[in-house]
MARMIZA-428724 format. One line per 8 residues: number of its first residue (from 1); their letters; for each residue x, y, z of N, C-alpha, C, CB. Coordinates in steps of 0.05 Angstrom, whole numbers. Glycine has a CB too. Layout:
<sites>
NUM	a	X,Y,Z,X,Y,Z,X,Y,Z,X,Y,Z | ...
</sites>
This chain:
<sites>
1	xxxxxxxx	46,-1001,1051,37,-983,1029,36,-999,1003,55,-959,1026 | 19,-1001,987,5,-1008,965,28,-993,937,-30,-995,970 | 42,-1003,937,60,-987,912,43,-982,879,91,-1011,906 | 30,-1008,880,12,-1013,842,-14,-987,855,-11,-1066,831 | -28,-982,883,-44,-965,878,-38,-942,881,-62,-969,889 | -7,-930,885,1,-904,881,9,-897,861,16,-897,894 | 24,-916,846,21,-914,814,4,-913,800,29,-928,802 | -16,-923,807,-38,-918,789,-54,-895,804,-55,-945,782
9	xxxxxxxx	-62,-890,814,-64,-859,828,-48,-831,818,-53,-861,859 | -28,-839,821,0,-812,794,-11,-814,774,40,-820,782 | -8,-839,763,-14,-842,733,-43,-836,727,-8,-872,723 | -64,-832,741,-89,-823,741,-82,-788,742,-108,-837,767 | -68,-775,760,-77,-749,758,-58,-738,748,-87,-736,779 | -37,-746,739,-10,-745,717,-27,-743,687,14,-781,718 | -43,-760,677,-62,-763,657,-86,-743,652,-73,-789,662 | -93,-737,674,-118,-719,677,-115,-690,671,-127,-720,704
17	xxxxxxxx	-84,-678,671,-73,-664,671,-72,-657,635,-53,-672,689 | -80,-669,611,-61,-674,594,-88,-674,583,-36,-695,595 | -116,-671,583,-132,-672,571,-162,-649,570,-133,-694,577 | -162,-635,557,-185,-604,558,-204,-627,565,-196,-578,523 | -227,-607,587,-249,-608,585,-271,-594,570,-250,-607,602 | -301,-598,572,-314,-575,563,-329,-577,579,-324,-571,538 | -328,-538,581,-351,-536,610,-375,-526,601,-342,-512,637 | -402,-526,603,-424,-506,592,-430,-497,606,-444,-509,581
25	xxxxxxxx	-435,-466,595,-449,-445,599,-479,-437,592,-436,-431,590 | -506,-438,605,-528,-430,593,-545,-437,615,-534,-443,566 | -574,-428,596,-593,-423,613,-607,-453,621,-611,-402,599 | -593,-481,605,-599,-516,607,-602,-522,632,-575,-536,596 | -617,-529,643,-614,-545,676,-585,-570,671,-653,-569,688 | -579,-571,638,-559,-593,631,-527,-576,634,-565,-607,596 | -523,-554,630,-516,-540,633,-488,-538,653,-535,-530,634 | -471,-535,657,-450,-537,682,-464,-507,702,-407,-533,669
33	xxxxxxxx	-458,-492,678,-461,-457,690,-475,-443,679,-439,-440,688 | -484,-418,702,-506,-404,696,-481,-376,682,-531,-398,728 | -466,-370,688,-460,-352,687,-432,-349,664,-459,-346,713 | -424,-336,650,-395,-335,631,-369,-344,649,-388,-299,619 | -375,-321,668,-346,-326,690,-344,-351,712,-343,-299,712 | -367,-352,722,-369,-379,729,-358,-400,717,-389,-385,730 | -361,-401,691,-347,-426,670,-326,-421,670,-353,-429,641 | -311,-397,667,-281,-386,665,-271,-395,693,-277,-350,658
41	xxxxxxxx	-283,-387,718,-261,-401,744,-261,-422,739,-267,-400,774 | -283,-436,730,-279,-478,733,-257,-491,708,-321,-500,725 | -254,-467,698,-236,-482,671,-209,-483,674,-238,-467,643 | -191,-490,673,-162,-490,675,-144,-493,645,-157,-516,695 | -127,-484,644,-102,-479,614,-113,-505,598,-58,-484,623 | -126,-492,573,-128,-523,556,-155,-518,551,-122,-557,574 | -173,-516,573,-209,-522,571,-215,-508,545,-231,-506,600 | -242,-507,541,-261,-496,528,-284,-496,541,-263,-506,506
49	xxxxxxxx	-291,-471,543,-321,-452,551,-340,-454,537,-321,-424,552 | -359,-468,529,-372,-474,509,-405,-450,515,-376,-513,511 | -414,-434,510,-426,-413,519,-456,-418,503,-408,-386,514 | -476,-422,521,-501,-424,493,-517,-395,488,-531,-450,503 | -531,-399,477,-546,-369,461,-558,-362,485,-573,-373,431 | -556,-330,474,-573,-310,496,-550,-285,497,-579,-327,532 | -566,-270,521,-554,-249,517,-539,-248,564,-584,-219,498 | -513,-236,558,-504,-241,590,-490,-221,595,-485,-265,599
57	xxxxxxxx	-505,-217,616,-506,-190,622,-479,-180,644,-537,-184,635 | -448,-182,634,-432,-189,662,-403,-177,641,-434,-233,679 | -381,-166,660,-363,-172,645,-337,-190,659,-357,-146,634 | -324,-198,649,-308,-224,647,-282,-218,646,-314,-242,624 | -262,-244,666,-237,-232,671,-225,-261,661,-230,-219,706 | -215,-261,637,-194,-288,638,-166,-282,641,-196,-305,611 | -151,-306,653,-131,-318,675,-115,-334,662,-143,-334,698 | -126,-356,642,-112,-382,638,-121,-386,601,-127,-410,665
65	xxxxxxxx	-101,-391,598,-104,-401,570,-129,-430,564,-70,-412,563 | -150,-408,558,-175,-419,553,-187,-415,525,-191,-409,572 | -208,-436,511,-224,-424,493,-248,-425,504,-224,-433,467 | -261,-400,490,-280,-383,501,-299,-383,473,-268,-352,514 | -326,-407,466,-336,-401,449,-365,-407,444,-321,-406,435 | -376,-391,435,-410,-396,429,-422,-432,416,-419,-367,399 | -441,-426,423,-461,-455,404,-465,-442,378,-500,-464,418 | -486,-415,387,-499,-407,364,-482,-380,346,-530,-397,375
73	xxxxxxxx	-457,-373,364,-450,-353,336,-452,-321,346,-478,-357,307 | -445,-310,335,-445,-282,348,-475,-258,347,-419,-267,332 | -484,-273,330,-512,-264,322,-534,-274,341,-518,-274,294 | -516,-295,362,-543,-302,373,-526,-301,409,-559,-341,357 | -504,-300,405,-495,-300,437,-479,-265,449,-465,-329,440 | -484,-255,467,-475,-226,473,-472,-237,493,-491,-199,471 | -445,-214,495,-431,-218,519,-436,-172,523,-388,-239,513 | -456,-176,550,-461,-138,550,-451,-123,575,-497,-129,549
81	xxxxxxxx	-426,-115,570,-410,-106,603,-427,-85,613,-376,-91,602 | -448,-74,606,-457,-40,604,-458,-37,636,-493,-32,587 | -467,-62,655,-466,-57,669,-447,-61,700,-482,-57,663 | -426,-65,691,-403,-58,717,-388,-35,693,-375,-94,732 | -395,-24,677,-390,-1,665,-369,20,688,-422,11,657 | -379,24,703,-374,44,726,-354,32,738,-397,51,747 | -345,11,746,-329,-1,765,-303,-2,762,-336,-23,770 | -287,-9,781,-256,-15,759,-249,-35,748,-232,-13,770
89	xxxxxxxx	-259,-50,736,-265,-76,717,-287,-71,696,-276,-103,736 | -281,-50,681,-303,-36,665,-301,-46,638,-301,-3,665 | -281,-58,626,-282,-75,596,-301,-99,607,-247,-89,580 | -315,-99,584,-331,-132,584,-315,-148,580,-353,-141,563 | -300,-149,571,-273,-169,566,-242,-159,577,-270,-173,531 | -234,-177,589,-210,-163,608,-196,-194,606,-220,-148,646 | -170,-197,576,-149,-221,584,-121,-209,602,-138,-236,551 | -118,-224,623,-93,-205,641,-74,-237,648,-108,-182,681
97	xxxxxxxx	-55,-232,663,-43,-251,683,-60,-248,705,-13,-247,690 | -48,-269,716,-67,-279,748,-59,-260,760,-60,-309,769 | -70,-260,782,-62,-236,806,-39,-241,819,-83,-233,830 | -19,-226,816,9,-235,829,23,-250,813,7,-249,852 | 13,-255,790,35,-265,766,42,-255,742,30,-286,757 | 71,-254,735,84,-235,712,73,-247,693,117,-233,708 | 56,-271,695,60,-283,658,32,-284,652,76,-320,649 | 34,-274,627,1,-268,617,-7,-299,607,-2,-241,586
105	xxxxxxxx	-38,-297,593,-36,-328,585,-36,-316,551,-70,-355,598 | -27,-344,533,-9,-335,515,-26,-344,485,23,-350,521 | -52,-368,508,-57,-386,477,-97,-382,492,-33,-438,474 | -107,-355,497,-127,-353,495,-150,-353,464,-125,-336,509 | -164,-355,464,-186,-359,442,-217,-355,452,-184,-390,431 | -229,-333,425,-253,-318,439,-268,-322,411,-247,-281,453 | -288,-336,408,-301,-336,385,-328,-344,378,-289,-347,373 | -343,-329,374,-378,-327,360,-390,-311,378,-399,-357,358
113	xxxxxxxx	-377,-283,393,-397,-261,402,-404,-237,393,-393,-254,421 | -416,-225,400,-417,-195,396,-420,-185,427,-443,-184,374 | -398,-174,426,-377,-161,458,-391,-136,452,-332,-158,458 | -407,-119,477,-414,-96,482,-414,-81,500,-428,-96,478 | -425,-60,502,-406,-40,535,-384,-39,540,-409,-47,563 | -377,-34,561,-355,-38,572,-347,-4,562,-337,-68,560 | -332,1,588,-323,31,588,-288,31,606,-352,51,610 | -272,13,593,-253,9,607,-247,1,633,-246,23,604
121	xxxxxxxx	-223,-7,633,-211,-14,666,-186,8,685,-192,-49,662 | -195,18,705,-178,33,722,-144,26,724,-192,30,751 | -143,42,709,-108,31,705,-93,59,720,-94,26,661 | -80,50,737,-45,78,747,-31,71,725,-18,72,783 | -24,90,722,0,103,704,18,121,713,-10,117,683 | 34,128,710,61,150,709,54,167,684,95,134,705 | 38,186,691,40,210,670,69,214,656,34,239,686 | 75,213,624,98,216,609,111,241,619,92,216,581
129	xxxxxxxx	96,265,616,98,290,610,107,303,634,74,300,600 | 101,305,668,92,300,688,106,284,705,72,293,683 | 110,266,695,117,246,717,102,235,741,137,254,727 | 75,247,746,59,245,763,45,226,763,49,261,765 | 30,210,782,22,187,783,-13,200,769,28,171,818 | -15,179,757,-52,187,746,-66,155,733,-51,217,708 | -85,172,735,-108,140,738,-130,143,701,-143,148,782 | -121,126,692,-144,127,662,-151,95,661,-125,141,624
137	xxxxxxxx	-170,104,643,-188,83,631,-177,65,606,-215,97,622 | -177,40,606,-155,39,588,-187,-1,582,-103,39,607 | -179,8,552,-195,-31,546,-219,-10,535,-208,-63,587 | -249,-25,542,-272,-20,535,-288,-47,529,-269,-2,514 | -289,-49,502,-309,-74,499,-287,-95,504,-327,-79,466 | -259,-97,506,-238,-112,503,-216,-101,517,-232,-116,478 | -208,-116,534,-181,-107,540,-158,-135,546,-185,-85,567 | -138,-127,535,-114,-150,539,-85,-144,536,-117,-172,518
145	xxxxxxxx	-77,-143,569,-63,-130,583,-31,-153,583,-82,-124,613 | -14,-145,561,10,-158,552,-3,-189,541,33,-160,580 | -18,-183,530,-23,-213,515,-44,-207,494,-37,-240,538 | -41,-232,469,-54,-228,443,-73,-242,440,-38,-232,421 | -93,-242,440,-118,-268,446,-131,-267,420,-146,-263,474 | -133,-293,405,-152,-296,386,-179,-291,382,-152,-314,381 | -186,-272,377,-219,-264,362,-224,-267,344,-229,-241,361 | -237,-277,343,-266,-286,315,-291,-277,320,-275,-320,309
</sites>
């Protein structure tokens, strides 16, 4: 076994670890991604989503302490949930923990859109009053479920 090429192998993805990428989003054949969320699975704690003008028609679930931000500005990039409206992922914007994890992400950042639709997300609850189990709509154009995410 090659000891200098396993060290430098660690020390390669030990390093790789320790530096944001930027992913794009748009309609560019240069482009990484066609889609908002698409960019959000490929990004990991740290990245930046770099999002170009237009209007996208989807709503979005972030996971990981990401920034999430336009080329052109909010005047020129929409983010429009209107349509999974109906579903149980109904905010266009939905910051949560991962699935199966207590810890929300802590150091998200969302900046140059204009966020629209969105008719909340299917949340159970324990009725106060009641005590009975019940189901509401909770978010809308935004929702962020034990965590504070920067908007601009």
């Amino acid at each position: 076994m090659n000891l200098n090429f396993t060290f430098k192998s660690f020390l390669l993805l030990f390093l790789s670890g320790l530096y944001s990428i930027t992913i794009t989003v748009g309609s560019d054949p240069s482009d990484d991604y066609t889609t908002i969320q698409e960019g959000i699975d490929a990004a990991s704690d740290g990245d930046i989503v770099l999002v170009g003008d237009g209007t996208y028609n989807e709503n979005i679930i972030i996971e990981s302490d990401i920034t999430l931000t336009s080329v052109g500005g909010h005047q020129n990039t929409i983010i429009d949930g209107s349509g999974g409206a109906a579903g149980t992922m109904g905010s266009t914007v939905t910051v949560r923990p991962e699935s199966g994890s207590a810890f929300a992400p802590n150091n998200v950042e969302i900046d140059g859109f204009t966020i629209t639709g969105g008719n909340g997300n299917l949340m159970n609850r324990i009725d106060p009053i009641t005590n009975a189990p019940i189901t509401i709509r909770a978010g809308g154009g935004i929702m962020a479920l034990n965590t504070s995410p920067k908007i601009r």
